[in-house]
mmCIF file of the C-alpha atoms, coordinates in Angstrom:
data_MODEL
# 
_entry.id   MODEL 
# 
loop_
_atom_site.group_PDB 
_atom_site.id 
_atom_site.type_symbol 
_atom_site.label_atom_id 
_atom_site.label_alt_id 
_atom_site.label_comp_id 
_atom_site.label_asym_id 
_atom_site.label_entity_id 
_atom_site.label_seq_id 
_atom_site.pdbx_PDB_ins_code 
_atom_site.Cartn_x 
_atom_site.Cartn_y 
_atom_site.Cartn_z 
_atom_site.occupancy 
_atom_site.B_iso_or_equiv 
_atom_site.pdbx_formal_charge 
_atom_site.auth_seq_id 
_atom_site.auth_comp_id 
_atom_site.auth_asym_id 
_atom_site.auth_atom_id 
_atom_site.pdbx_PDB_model_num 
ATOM 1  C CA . UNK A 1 1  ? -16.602 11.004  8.577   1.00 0.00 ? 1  UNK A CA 1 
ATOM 2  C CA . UNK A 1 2  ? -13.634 9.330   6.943   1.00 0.00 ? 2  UNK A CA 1 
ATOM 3  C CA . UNK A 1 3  ? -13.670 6.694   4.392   1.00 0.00 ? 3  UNK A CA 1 
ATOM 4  C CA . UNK A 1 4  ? -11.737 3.821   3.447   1.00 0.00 ? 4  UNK A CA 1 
ATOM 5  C CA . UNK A 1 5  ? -11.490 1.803   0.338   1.00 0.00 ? 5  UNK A CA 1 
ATOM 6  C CA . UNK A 1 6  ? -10.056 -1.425  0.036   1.00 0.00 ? 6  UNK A CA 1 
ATOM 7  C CA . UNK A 1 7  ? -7.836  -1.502  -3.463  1.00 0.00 ? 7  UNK A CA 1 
ATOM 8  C CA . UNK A 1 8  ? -6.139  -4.452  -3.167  1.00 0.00 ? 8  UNK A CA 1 
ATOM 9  C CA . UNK A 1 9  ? -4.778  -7.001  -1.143  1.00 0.00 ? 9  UNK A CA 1 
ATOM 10 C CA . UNK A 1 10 ? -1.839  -9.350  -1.501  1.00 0.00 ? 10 UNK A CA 1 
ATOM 11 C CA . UNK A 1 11 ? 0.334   -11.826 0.340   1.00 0.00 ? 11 UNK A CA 1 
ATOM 12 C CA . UNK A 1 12 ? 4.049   -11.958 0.297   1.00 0.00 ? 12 UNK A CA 1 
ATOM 13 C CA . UNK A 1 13 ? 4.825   -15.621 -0.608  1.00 0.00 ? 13 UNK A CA 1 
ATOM 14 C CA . UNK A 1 14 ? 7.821   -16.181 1.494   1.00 0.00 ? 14 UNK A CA 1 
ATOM 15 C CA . UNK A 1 15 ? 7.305   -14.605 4.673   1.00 0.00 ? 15 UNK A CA 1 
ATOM 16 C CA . UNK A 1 16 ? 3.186   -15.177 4.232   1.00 0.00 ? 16 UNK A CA 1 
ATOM 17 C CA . UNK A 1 17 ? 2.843   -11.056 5.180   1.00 0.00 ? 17 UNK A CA 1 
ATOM 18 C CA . UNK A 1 18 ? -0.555  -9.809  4.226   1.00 0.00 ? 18 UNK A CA 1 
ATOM 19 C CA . UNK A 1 19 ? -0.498  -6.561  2.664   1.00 0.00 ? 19 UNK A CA 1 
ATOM 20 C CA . UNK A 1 20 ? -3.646  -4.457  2.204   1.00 0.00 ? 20 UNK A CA 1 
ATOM 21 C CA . UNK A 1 21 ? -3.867  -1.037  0.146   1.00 0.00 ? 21 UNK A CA 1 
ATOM 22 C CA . UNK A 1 22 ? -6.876  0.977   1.065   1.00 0.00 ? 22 UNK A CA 1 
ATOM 23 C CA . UNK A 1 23 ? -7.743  4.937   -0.258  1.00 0.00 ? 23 UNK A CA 1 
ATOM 24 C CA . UNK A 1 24 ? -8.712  7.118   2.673   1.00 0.00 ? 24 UNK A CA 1 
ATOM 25 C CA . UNK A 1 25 ? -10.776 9.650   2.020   1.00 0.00 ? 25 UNK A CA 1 
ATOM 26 C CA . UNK A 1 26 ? -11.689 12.798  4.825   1.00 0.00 ? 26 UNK A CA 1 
ATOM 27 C CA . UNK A 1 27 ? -14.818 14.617  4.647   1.00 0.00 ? 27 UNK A CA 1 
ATOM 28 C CA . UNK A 1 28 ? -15.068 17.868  4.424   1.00 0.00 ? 28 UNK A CA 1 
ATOM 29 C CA . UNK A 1 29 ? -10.676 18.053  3.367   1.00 0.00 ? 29 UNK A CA 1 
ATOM 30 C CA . UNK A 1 30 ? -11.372 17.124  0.104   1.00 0.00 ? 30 UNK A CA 1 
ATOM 31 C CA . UNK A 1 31 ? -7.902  14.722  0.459   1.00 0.00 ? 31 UNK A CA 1 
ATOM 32 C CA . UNK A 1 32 ? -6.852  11.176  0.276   1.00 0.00 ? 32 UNK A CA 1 
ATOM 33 C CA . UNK A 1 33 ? -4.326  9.543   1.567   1.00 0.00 ? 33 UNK A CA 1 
ATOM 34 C CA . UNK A 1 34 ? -2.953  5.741   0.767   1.00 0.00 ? 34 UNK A CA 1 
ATOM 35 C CA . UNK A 1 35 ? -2.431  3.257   3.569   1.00 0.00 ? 35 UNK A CA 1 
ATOM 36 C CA . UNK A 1 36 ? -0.663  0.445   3.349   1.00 0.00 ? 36 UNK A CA 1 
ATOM 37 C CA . UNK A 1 37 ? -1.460  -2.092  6.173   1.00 0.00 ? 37 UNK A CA 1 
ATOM 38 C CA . UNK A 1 38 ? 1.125   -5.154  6.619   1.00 0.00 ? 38 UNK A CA 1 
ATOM 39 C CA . UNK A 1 39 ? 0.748   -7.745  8.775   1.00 0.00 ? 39 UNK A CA 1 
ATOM 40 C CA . UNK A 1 40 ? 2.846   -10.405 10.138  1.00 0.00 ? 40 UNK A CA 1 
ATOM 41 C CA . UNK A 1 41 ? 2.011   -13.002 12.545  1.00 0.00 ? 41 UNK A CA 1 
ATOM 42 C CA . UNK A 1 42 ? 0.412   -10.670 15.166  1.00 0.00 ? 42 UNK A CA 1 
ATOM 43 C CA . UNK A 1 43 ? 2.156   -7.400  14.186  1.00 0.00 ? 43 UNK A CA 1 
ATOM 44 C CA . UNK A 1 44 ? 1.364   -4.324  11.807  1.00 0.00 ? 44 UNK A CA 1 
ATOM 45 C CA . UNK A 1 45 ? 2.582   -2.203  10.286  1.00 0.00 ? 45 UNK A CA 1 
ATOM 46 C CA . UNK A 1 46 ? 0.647   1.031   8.796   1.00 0.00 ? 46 UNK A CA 1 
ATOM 47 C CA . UNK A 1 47 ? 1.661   4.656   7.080   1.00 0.00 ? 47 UNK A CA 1 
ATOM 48 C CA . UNK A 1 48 ? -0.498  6.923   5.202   1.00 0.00 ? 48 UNK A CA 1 
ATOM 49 C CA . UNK A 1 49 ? 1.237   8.059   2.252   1.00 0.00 ? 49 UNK A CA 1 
ATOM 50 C CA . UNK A 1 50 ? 0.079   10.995  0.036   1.00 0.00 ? 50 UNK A CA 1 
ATOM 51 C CA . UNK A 1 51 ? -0.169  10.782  -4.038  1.00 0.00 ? 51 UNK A CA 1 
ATOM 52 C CA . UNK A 1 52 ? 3.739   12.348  -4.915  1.00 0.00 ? 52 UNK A CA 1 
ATOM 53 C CA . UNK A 1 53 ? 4.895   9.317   -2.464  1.00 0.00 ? 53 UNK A CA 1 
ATOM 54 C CA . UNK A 1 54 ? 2.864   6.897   -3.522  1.00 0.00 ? 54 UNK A CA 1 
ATOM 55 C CA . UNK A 1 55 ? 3.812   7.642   -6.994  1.00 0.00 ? 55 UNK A CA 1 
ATOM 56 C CA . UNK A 1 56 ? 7.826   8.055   -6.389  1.00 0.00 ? 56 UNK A CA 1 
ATOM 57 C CA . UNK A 1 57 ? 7.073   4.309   -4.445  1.00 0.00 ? 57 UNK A CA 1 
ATOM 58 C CA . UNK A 1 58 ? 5.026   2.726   -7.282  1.00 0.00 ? 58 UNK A CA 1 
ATOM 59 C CA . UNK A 1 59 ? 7.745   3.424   -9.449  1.00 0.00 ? 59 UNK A CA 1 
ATOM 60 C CA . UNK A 1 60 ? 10.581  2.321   -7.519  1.00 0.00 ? 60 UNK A CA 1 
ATOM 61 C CA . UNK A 1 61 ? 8.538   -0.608  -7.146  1.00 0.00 ? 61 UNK A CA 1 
ATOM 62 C CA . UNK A 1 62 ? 7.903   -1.104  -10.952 1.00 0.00 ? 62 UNK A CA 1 
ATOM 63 C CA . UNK A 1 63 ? 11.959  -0.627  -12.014 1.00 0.00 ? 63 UNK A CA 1 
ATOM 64 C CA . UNK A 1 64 ? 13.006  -3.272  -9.705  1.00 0.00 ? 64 UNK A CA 1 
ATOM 65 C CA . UNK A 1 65 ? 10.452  -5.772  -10.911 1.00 0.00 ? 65 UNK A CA 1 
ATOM 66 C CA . UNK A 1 66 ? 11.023  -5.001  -14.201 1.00 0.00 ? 66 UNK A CA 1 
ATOM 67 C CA . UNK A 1 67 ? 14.735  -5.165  -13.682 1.00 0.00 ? 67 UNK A CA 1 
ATOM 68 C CA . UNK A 1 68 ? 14.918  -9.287  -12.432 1.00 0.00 ? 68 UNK A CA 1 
ATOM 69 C CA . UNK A 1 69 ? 14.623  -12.432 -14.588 1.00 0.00 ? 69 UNK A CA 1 
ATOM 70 C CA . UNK A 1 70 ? 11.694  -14.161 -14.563 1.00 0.00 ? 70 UNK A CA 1 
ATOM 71 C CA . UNK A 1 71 ? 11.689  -17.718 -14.008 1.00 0.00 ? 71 UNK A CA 1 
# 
């Protein structure tokens, strides 16, 4: 049986998207997988991603921020 774990959950403030993390986990694989679940209005969006991804993403993610004024 597969399990999934909520990690966080956010909402973009100018196009009011609601982004959810959540950890899969499969029995018996021994792996996990991040999804990312976006929704807008009626639509989603969702990808698995495994740890080197997630990682390369988080970061990319990270130097941006950190790269823009804050107001």
């Amino acid at each position: 049986m597969t399990r999934l774990t909520s990690l966080a959950s956010l909402r973009a403030p100018l196009g009011g998207q609601e982004i959810e993390l959540q950890q899969i986990d499969f029995d018996g694989e021994g792996m996990s997988l991040l999804r990312t679940r976006i929704r807008e209005k009626s639509r989603f969006t969702i990808f698995d991603i495994d740890p080197i991804t997630a990682e390369a993403w988080g970061r990319a993610l990270l130097d941006w921020a950190q790269a823009q004024p804050r107001g």
